[in-house]
C-alpha positions as CSV (number, residue, x, y, z in Angstrom):
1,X,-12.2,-10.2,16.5
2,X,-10.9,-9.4,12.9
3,X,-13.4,-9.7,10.0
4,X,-13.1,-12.5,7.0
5,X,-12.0,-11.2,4.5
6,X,-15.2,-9.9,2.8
7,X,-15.6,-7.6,-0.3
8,X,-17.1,-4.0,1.0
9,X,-20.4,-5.2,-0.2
10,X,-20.4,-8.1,1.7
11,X,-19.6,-5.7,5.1
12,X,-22.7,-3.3,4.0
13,X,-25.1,-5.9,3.8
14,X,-24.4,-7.9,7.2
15,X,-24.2,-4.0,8.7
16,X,-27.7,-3.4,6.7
17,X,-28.9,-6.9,8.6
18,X,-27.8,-6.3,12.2
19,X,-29.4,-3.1,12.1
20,X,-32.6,-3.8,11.1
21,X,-32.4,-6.1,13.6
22,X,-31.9,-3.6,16.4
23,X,-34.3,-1.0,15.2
24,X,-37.6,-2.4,16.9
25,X,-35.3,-2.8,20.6
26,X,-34.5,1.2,19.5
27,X,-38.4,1.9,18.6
28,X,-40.0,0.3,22.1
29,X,-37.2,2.3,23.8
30,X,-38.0,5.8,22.6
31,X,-40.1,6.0,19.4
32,X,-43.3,7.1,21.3
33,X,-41.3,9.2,23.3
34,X,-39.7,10.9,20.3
35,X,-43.6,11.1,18.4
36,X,-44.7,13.4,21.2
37,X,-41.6,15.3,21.3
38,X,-41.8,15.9,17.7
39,X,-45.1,17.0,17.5
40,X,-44.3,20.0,19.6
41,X,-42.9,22.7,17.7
42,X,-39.0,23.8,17.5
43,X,-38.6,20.6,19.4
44,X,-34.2,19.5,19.0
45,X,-32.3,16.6,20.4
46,X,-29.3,18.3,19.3
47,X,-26.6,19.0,22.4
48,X,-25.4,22.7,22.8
49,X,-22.0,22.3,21.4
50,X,-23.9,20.9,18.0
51,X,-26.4,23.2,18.2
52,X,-24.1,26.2,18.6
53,X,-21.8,25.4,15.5
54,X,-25.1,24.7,13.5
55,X,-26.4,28.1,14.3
56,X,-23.2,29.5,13.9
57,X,-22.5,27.9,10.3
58,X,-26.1,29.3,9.3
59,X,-28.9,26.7,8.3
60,X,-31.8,28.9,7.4
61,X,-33.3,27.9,4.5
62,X,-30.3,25.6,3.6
63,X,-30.6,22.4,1.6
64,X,-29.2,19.7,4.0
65,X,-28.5,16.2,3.9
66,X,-27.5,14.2,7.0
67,X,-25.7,10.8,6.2
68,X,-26.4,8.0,8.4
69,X,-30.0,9.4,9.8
70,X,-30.5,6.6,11.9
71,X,-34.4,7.1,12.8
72,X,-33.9,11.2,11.9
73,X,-34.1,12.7,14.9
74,X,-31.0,14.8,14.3
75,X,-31.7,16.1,11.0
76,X,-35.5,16.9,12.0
77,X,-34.3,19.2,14.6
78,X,-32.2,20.8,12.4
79,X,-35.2,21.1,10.2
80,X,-36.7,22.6,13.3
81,X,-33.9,25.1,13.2
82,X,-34.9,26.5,9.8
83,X,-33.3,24.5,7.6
84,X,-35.0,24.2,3.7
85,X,-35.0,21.2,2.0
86,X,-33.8,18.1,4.1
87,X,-33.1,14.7,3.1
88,X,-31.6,11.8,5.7
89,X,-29.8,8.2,4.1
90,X,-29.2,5.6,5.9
91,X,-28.9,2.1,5.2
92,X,-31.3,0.5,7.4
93,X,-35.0,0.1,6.2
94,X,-36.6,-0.4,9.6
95,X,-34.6,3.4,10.8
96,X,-36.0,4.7,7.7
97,X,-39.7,4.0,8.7
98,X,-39.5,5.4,11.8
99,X,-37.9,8.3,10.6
100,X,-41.3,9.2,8.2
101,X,-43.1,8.8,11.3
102,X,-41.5,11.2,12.9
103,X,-41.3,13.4,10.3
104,X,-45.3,12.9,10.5
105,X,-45.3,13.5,13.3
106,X,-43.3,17.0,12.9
107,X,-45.7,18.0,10.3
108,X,-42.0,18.6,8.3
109,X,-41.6,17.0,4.4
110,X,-37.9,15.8,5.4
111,X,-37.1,13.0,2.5
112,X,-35.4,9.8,4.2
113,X,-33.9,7.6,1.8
114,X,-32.9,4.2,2.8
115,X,-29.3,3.1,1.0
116,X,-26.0,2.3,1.1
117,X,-23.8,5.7,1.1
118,X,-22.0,4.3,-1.5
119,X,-25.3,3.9,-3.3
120,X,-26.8,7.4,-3.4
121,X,-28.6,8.5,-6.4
122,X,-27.0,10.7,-8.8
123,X,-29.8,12.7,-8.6
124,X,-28.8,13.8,-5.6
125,X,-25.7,15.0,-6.8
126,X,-24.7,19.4,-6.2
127,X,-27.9,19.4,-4.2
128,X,-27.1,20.3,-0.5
129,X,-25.5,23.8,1.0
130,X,-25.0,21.1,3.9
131,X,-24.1,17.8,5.0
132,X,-23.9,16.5,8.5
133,X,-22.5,13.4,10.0
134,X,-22.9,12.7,13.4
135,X,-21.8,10.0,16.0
136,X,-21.3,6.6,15.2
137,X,-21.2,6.8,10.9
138,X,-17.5,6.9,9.8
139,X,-16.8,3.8,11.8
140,X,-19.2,1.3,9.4
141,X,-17.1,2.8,6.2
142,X,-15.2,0.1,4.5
143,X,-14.0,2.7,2.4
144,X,-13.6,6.2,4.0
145,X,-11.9,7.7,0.6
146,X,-15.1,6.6,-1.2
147,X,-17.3,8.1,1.5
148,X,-15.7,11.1,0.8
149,X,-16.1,11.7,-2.6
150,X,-19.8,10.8,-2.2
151,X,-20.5,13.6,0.0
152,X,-18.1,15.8,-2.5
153,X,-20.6,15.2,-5.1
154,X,-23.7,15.7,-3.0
155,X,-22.6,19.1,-1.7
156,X,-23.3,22.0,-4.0
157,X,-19.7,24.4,-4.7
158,X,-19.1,26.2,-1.5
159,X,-21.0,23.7,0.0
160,X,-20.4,22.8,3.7
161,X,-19.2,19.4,5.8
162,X,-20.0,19.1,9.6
163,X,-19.2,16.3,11.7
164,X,-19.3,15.7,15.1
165,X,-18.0,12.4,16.0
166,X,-16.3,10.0,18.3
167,X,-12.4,10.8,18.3
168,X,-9.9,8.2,16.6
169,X,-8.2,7.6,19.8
170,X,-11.0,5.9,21.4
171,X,-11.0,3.0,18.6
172,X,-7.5,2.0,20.5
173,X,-9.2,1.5,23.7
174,X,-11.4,-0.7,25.6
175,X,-14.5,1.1,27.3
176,X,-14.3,1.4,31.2
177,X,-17.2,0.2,32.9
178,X,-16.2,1.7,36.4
179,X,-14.8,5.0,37.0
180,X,-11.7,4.4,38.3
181,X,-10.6,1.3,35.6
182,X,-7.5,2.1,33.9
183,X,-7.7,2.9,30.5
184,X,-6.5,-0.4,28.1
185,X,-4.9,0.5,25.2
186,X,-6.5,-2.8,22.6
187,X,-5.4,-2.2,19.6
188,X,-3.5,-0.1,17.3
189,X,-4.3,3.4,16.0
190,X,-3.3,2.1,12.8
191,X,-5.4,-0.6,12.7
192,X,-6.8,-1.0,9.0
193,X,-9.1,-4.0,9.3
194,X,-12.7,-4.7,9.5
195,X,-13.1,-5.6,12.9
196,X,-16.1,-8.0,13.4
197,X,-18.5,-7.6,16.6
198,X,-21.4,-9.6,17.5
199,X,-22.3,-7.2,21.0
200,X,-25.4,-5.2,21.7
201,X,-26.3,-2.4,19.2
202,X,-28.8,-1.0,22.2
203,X,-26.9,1.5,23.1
204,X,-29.7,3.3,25.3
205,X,-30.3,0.1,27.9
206,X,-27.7,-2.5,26.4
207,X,-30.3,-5.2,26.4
208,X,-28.7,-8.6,25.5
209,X,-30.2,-10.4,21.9
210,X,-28.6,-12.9,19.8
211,X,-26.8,-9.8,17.4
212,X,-25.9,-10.3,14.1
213,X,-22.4,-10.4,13.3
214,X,-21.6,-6.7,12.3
215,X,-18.1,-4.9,10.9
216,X,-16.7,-1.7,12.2
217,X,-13.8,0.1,10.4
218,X,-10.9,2.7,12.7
219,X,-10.2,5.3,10.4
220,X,-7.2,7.7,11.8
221,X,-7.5,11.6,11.6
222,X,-5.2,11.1,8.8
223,X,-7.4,9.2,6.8
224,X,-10.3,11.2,7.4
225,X,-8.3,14.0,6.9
226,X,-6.9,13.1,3.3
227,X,-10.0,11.7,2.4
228,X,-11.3,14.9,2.6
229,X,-9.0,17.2,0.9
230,X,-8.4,14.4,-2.3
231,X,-11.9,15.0,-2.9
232,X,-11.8,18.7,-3.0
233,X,-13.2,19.8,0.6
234,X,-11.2,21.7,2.3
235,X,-10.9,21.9,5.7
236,X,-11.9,24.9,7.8
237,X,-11.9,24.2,10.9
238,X,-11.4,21.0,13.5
239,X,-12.2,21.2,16.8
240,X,-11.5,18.5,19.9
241,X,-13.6,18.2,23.4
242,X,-13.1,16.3,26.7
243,X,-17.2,15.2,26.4
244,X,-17.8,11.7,25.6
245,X,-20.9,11.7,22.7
246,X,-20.9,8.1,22.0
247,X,-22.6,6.5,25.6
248,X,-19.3,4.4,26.1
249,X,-16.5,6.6,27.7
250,X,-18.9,8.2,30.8
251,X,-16.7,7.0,33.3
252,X,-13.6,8.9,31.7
253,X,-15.1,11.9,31.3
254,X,-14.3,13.4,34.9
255,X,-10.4,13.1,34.0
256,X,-10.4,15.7,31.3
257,X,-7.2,13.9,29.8
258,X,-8.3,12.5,26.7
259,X,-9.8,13.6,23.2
260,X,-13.2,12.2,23.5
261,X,-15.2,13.8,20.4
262,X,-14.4,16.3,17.6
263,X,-16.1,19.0,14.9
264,X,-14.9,19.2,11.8
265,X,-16.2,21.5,9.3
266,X,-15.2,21.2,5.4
267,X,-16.3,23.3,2.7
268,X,-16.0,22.4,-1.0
269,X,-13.7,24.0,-3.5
């Protein structure tokens, strides 16, 4: 349903809240899992098509950042794949601890910093030869302009943007449940409000709890796009697959029809 109308702020905090509260469903799902995987040198979670632009981008001994860590078990493995200094942000506390146990566990020094994007530290600021955003960030930004010029400030010059991400035409549709459902077509592409959702965050088993209310935001490849290049990263290449990468499209995968996920790699001027 379509969100009050709330100052960004005031969508950051309920999305800080409803993640917390999902964090310990996430952690009895797969944290232990995770600790022994973690312990075992070189160990990655990261899918080939990730992995493969990662290696090809070059991250040994880079400085990376990843926004949006989650519990960090994407930017530990790409500790894993020789990256130097790392640091994760992501706005839920509870995520945040698990990710230092992991990192424990990994016998790594990864840094994970629990904040609002919009929050980060200046003293982060021309630190990282990297940044990488992964599945499910861009679509809690209230403001994806103002995400934008964050990560222009915390990437060094030359510095490079990597995301892999759910495509913009998904946010239009509803996800099929069978195989052979029709695709629905539920709201527009240009859709610019927050959109409010009170469903599962368990993405792995899609357990039912009472969820907090939480705001999503569709962002078109325009936006994301512009948002980019006004704050000086330019963009250098952007790629588009028929693999779903977000657990909600499986069943349309077979069809091969539709943009289901993107890379896009920026580099600052």
């Amino acid at each position: 349903m379509e969100a009050k109308d709330y100052q960004a702020s005031d969508y950051i905090e309920a999305n800080r809240r409803a993640w917390n509260q999902v964090a310990p469903i996430h952690a009895a799902i797969n944290q232990e899992k995770l600790l022994q995987s973690f312990a075992e040198p070189g160990y990655s979670v990261l899918d080939e098509v990730e992995s493969a632009k990662l290696l090809q981008i070059g991250v040994e001994g880079k400085a990376v950042a990843q926004i949006g860590c989650n519990n960090g078990r994407e930017l530990l493995s790409i500790k894993n794949l020789g990256a130097g200094r790392c640091v994760g942000f992501d706005l839920s506390e509870e995520f945040v601890k698990q990710a230092g146990e992991l990192n424990e566990a990994a016998q790594h020094d990864c840094e994970f910093v629990a904040t609002s994007v919009y929050d980060i530290e200046p003293t982060y600021n021309r630190s990282f030869d990297l940044v990488f955003i992964t599945i499910g960030v861009l679509s809690w930004m209230p403001d994806i302009a103002a995400f934008f010029a964050v990560v222009a400030r915390l990437l060094k010059p030359q510095g490079q943007l990597v995301i892999y991400e759910m495509h913009p035409f998904l946010n239009m549709l509803d996800a099929p449940e069978e195989t052979d459902e029709p695709l629905k077509i539920a709201l527009s592409y240009f859709n610019l409000a927050a959109t409010e959702d009170v469903t599962t965050l368990d993405y792995y088993q899609g357990s039912k709890y009472d969820s907090l209310p939480k705001y999503w935001f569709a962002h078109t490849l325009s936006a994301l796009f512009m948002g980019m290049i006004t704050n000086g990263i330019a963009i250098a290449s952007f790629e588009e697959y028929p693999h779903d990468i977000s657990n909600m499209f499986k069943p349309i995968e077979h069809y091969q029809r539709v943009p289901l996920s993107y890379i896009l790699v920026g580099k600052k001027q």
